[in-house]
N, C-alpha and C positions, 0 to 999 in steps of 0.2 A: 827630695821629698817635699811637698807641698807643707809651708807654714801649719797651715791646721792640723795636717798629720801629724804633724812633728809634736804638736802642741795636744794632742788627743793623743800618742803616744806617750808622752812624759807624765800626763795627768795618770792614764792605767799603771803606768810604771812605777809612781806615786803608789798611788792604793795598793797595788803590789805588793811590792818592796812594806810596809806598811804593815801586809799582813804577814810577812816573812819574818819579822823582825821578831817575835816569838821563838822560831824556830833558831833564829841565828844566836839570841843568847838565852837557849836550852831552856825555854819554858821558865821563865822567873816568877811570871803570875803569878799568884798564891790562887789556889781553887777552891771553891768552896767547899767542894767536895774532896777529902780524904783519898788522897792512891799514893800509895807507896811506888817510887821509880821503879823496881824490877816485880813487882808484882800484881796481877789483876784478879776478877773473879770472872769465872765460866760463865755466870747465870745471865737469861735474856738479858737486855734494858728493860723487859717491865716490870721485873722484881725490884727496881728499883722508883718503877711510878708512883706508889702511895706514899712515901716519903717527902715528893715533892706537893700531892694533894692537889690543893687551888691553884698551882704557879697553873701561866698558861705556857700548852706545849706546844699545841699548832693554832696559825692563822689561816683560811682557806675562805675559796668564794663558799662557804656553808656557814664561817663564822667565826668565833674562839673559842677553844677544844684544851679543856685543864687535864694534869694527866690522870687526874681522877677520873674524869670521863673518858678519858682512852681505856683505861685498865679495866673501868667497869663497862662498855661496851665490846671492848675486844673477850674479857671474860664470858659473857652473854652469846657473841658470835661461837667461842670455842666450843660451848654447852651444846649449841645448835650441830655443830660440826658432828661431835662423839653420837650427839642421838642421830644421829644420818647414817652414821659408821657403823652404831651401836657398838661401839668399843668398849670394853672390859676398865673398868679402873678409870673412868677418863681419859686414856695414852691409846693414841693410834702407834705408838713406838716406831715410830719414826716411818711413817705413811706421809708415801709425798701429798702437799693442798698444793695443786696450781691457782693462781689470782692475779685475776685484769680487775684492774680501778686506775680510777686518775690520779694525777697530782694533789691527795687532798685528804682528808681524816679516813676516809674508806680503805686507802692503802695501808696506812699503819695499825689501825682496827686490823684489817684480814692479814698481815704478818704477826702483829703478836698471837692473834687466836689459833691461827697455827702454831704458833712455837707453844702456847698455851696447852694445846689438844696433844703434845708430843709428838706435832707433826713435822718436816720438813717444810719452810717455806719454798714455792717455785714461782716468781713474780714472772708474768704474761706482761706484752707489750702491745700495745693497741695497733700497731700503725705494721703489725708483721701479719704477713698472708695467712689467710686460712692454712694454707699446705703447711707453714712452720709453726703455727698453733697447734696445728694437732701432730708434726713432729716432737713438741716440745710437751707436750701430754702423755704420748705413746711414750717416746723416749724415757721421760723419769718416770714415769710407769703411779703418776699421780691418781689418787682413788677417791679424789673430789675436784670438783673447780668452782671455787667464787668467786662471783661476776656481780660487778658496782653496775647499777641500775640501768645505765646506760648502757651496758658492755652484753648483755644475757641474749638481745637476738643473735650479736652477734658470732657468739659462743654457742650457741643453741645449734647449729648445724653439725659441730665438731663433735661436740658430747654426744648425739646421738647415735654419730657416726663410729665413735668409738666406746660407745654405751659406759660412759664415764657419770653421776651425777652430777648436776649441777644446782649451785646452790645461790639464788641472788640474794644479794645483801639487802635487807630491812631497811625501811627507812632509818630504822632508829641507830645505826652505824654513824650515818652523817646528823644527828641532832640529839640525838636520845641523851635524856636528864639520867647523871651520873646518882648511883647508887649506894648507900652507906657499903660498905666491907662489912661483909657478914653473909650476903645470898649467896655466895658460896667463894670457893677458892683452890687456887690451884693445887694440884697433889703435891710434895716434896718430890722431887727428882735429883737426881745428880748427872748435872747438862754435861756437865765438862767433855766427854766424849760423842752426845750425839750429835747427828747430822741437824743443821739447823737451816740451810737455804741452798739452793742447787740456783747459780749462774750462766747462763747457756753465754759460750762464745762469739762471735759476731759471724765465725764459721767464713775466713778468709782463706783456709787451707782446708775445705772439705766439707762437712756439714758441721753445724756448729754443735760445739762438745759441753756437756753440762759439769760443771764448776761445784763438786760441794765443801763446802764450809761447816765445819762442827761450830759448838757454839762456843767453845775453845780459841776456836783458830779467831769467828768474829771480837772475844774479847780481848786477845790479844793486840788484834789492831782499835779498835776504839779506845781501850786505853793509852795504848801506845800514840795516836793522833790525840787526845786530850792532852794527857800530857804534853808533848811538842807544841801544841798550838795555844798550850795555855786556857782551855776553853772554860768560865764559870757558868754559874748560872746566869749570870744577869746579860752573855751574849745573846742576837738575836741575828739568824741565819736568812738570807734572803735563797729559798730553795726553785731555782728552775733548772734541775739539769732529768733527765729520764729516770725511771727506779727499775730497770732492768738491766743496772749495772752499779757495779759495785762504789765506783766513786758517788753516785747519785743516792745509793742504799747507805751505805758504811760512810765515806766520808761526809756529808751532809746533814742524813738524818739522823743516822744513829750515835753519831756525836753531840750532837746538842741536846739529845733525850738523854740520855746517859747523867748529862749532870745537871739536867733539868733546865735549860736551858730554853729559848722560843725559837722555832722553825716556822717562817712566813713561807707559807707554800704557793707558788703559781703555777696554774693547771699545764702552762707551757712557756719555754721561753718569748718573748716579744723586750725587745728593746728599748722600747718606749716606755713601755709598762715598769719597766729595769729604772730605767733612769728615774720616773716619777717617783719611785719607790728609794732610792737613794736620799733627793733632795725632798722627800718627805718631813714634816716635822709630826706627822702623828706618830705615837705611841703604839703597839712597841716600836722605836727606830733602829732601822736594821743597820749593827756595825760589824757585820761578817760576810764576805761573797768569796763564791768561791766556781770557778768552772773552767773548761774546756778551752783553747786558742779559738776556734771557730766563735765563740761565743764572743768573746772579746774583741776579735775582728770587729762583728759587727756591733757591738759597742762602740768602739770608736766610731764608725762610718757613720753611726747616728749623730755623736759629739760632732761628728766634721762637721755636718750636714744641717744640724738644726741650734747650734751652740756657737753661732759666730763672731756675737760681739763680744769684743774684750772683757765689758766689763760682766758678761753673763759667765765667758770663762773663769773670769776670775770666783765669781761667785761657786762656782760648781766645783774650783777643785780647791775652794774653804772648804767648803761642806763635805766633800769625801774626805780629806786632811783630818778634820775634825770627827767625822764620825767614822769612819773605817779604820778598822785598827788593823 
């Protein structure tokens, strides 16, 4: 193996190992937040946003997004949803929302206002054919679809095709000034058994089969990964992997909202963008990544490729050392 791989190998193995070290001696962090080792609660992550208020929860090309403004826009979207539906009580009881958006406030906006509205979340993927769009509509037998600003032409052929509504997201998803608690709020429910997000499978053995998750089974595992990973609030997650699966949904995002936490979101992976984002010293600085072997590949190949003097090496894996836990 070529010197530089070897040496852009050890540095990820670094960071790695790094972040592993949590898990190897069982979560010692102390968290800011309160969980008890064998117990969690049912309810969404956004019953727990007004709690955290001003921290901010995501970074995206729109800006910085506090979880107040999450709560109080994604509230605002759910309102929109039930008058569409014209739903009794606020609760579509468990009515699939399918939802295309980007890497960015507009996805976690249209997942909690679905969990908000008592609905199912079904997250859409941008870059899947029409033909499995509209299997993935038909299939969970979804009785809306919202579509981030960009996404409505190209959802607009499928819905009419399967006379589904469709509902574009406002601008005010992506900037809208967060609102006192008081314009309304959500009904009390008891989540623990309903369905909360249907996963369709990559569909390697047949057509791909959709995944539901109560909102039970989601908190199960995000507590379960806080704990292990140790996560407080004051970590900040650098997010580019897809949200049409579950590592990308549950490991990533809904980890770091949970204990309020910041999520820097990028609309897609890019390498480049990765690494600036590493040796960055602005604020928030991200000391948590987390993704896929592919991704990592080309991680390295960048490090080979554009990180070749020693002393830049050197430089690069202080900075991960020091800030990547």
């Amino acid at each position: 193996m070529p010197p530089r791989v070897m040496s852009a190998c050890r540095l990820v193995c670094a960071v790695v190992s790094r972040q592993m070290a949590p898990l190897r001696r069982g979560g010692s962090r102390p968290l800011h937040v309160a969980l008890e080792a064998r117990s969690f609660k049912s309810a969404p992550v956004f019953t727990r946003a007004l709690a955290f208020g001003d921290r901010v929860a995501l970074v995206d090309q729109h800006g910085r997004h506090t979880y107040k403004d999450l709560y109080c826009r994604s509230l605002r979207l759910a309102q929109e949803i039930c008058r569409l539906r014209e739903c009794a009580g606020q609760d579509l009881k468990e009515e699939r929302v399918s939802f295309m958006c980007s890497n960015d406030v507009s996805y976690v906006v249209s997942q909690w206002a679905s969990w908000m509205s008592g609905g199912i979340a079904v997250p859409l993927y941008r870059k899947h054919p029409q033909a499995d769009l509209e299997y993935f509509i038909q299939d969970s037998r979804s009785s809306v679809v919202l579509a981030g600003q960009e996404y409505v032409e190209l959802l607009g052929p499928v819905v009419r095709k399967l006379g589904v509504p469709l509902l574009p997201l406002p601008p005010a998803v992506y900037n809208g000034a967060a609102e006192e608690h008081g314009a309304g709020e959500v009904p009390e429910r008891d989540w623990r058994d309903r369905g909360a997000m249907i996963i369709y499978t990559s569909g390697t053995t047949g057509r791909p089969k959709g995944v539901l998750s109560t909102h039970h089974n989601i908190g199960a595992v995000v507590t379960g990964l806080v704990h292990k990973w140790a996560w407080t609030q004051d970590d900040v997650i650098l997010h580019v992997l897809p949200l049409h699966h579950v590592h990308g949904v549950v490991n990533k995002l809904l980890c770091p909202l949970w204990v309020g936490a910041t999520c820097v979101m990028l609309p897609e992976f890019n390498a480049e963008l990765v690494w600036e984002k590493f040796l960055s010293s602005e604020t928030p600085r991200i000391n948590v990544f987390m993704a896929v072997p592919t991704i990592y590949t080309k991680l390295m190949d960048y490090y080979d490729k554009h990180f070749t003097q020693p002393h830049v090496q050197d430089f690069v894996r202080a900075v991960c050392k020091e800030k990547i836990r």
